[in-house]
N, C-alpha and C positions, 0 to 999 in steps of 0.2 A: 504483606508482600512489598518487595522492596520497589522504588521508583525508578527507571529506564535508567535517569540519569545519575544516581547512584548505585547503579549497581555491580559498577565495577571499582570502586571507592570502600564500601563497606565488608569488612572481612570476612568473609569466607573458610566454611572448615574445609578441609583437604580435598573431599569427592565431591561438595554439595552441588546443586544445580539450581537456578534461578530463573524461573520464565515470564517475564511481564510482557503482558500483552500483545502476545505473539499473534499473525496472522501470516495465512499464507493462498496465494489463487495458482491457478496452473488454466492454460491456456492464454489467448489474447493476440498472439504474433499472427502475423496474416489473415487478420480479421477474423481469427478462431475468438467462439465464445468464452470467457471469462470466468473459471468455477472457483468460488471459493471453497476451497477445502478446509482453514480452521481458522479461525471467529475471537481472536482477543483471546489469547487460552494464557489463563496465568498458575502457576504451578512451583510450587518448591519444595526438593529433593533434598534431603537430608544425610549429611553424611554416610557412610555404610547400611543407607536405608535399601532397602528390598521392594520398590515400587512396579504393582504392575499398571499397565493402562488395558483398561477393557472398554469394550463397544461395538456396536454393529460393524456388519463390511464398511470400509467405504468411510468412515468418518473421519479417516487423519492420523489412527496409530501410529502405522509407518511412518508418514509423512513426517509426526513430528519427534519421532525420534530419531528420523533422517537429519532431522534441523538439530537438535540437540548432537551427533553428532560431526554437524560443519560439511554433510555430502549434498548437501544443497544450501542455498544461502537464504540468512534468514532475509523478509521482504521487509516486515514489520515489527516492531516488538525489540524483545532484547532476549536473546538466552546467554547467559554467564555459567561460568563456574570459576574454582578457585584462580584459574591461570588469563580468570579477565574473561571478557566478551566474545561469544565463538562466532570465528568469523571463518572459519573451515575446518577441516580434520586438524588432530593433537594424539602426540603422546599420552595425554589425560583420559582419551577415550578410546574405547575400540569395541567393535561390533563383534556380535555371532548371529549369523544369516539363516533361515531355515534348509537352507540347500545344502548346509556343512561348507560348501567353498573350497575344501581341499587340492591340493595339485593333485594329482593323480600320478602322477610320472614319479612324483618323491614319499618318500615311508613317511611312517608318524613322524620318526624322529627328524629327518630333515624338514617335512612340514614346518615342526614347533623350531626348528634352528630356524627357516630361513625369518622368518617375524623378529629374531632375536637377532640375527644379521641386518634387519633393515633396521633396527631400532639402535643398532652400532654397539652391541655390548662383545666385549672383548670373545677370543676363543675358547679359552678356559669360562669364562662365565656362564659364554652360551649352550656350550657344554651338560654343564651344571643343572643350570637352569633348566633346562629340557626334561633333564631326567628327572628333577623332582616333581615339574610340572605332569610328564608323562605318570610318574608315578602319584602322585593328588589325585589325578583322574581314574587309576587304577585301570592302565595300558601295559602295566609294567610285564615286559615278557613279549609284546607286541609291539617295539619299538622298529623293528625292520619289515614292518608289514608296511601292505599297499593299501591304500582305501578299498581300491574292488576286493578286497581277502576281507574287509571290516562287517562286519552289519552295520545299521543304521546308525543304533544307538553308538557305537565304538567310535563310528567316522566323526558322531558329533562331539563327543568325549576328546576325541583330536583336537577341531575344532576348540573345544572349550579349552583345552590346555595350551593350544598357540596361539591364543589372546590375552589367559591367564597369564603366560610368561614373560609376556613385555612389561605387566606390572601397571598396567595403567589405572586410575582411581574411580572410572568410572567403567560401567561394563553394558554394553546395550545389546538386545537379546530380539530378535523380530521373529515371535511363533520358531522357537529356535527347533520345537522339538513337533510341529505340526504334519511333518511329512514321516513321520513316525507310528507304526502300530501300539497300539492303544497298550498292552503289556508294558513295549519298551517306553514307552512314555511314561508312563506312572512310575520305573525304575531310575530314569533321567530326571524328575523330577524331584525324587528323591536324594537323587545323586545331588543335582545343584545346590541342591537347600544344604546338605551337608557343606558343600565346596566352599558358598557362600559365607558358612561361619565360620569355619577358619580362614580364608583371604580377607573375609571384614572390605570385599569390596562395593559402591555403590552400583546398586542393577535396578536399571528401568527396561521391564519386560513385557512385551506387547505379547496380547493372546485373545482369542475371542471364546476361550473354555473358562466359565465361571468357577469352576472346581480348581483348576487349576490357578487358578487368580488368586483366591482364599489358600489353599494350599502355601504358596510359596509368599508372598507377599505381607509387606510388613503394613504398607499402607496398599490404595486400589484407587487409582482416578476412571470412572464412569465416564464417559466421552458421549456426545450428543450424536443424534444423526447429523448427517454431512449439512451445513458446514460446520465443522468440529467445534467442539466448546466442551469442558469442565463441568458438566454438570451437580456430580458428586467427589468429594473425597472421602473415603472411610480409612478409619484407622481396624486391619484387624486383629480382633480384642481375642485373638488364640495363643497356645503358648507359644515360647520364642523356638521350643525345641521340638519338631513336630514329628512324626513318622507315620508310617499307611495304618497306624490303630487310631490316628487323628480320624480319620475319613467315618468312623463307627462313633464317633464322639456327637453328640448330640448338638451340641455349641458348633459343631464344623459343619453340620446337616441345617440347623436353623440360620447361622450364619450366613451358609451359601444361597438357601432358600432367596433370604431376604435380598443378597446382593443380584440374584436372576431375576427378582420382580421390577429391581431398578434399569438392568439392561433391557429385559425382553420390555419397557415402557421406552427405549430408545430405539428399539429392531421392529418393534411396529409402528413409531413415527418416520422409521426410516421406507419402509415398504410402503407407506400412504404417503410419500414425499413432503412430509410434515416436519418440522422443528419444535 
C-alpha cells in the first residue's frame, strides 16, 4: 500500500484506486454524538478490476464509495486515482444508484444524451454515442420510451448506459440492482458481467448478497461491523468468463459458502454491537 504522501507522485494505471487510511465520523455539530462510520480502511483497486465490498447494514459500504466518488469529502486518509487525489466529483468517475435516478419527463435516449451534453461532447458524437451505448445495453428499439413504459430491469439498463457513455474509467454501482425482483436481478447480473468485459471498465460494487458478490466480482473486500474496517480481501479464484451454469459449479457453491461464514462473523458482531 502506497504512503498518503506519495500517493499522488507514483504512477498510476488509467482506472486504478488507492485508499490509505481512510476514515470517516458523521455527526458532532450542535453537540450531536460523534459516529464513527470507517476505521483506517486501506484498499487498492486495480485497473479494470471488478471489486465488490460486502458486509453488514451499517458498516460504511456506501459511505465509502461515496468518498471514492468525491460526493462527500474525504476527513482523513487519502483516496487517489489516476487524475491525483480526489477531492470531489470527476469525469474519471460516475455512479449508478439503486433508485436508477432517471428524469422521468425525458426518453432513454434523451436520458443518455443529457449526461453526454453535461460532459460537453459535440452533437454529432452525442448522438452516437447514445445509440451505441443504448444498444451495449440492449434498449435498442426503446430509445423513445419513458421510464414509467420501462420495467425495473430496463430503467436500470438506462441508467447503466448514461454512465457508460461519458466514458469515465471508473464505475461505482451502490446495490444497483437491490430494488429489483429476484428473476430480474439474476438477468442484470448477468448482463453487467458481460457489459463489464467489453468496456474493460474499473467497478467497485457494494451489495449485501454473497452470491452476488462471488458472481460478479474479480476481487471481494469483507467490511467489519460499523466502524468500517477491511477485514478481508479475497481474490475470486472463478473463471474470468462466468454465466448462470457457474451458480451449479461446485467451486461457485463452496466458494460462496466460505465467503458467507466470513460475513455472517461480521452481522453477528454487528447485532451484539461488537467489533
Amino acid at each position: 500500500m502506497m504512503m498518503a504522501a506519495k500517493a499522488h507522485h507514483i504512477a498510476q494505471a488509467a482506472s486504478s484506486i488507492s485508499i490509505h487510511d481512510v476514515s470517516h465520523s458523521y455527526g458532532g455539530r450542535g453537540g450531536g454524538q460523534v459516529m464513527l462510520a470507517l476505521d483506517r480502511i486501506n484498499l487498492d483497486v486495480g485497473d479494470c478490476e471488478f471489486h465488490c465490498l460486502l458486509g453488514p447494514s451499517g458498516c460504511g459500504k456506501s459511505t465509502l464509495l461515496y468518498l471514492i466518488g468525491g460526493f462527500i469529502p474525504v476527513q482523513a486518509g487519502v483516496i487517489a486515482t489516476a487524475k491525483g487525489p480526489v477531492s470531489g466529483p470527476g469525469p474519471d468517475r460516475s455512479i449508478v444508484f439503486q433508485n436508477f435516478a432517471l428524469f422521468p419527463w425525458k426518453t432513454v435516449k434523451d436520458n443518455v444524451l443529457y449526461g453526454l451534453k453535461k460532459a460537453g461532447f459535440d452533437a454529432g458524437e452525442r448522438e452516437k454515442r447514445a445509440q451505441d451505448y443504448i444498444d451495449l445495453v440492449h434498449l435498442t428499439g426503446f430509445e423513445n420510451a419513458y421510464p414509467s413504459q420501462l420495467s425495473g430491469g430496463m430503467q436500470q439498463r438506462a441508467a447503466i448506459a448514461r454512465t457508460l457513455a461519458v466514458d469515465p474509467g471508473i464505475l461505482l454501482m451502490d446495490e444497483p440492482f437491490g430494488a429489483l425482483d429476484a428473476q430480474t436481478r439474476r438477468v442484470m447480473q448477468e448482463e453487467l458481467r458481460a457489459i463489464w468485459r467489453r468496456s474493460r471498465k474499473t467497478v467497485v460494487f457494494v451489495t449485501h448478497d454473497v452470491h452476488e458478490a462471488v458472481f460478479l466480482a474479480d476481487r471481494i473486500s469483507i467490511m467489519s461491523a460499523r466502524p468500517g474496517r477491511i477485514e478481508h480481501v479475497i481474490d475470486v479464484d472463478l473463471p474470468k468468463d462466468r454465466g448462470e451454469e457457474i451458480l451449479e459449479d461446485p467451486r461457485f457453491i463452496q466458494f460462496s459458502e466460505r465467503i458467507w461464514r466470513l460475513v455472517r462473523e461480521q452481522a453477528v458482531a454487528a447485532t451484539r454491537g461488537a467489533h
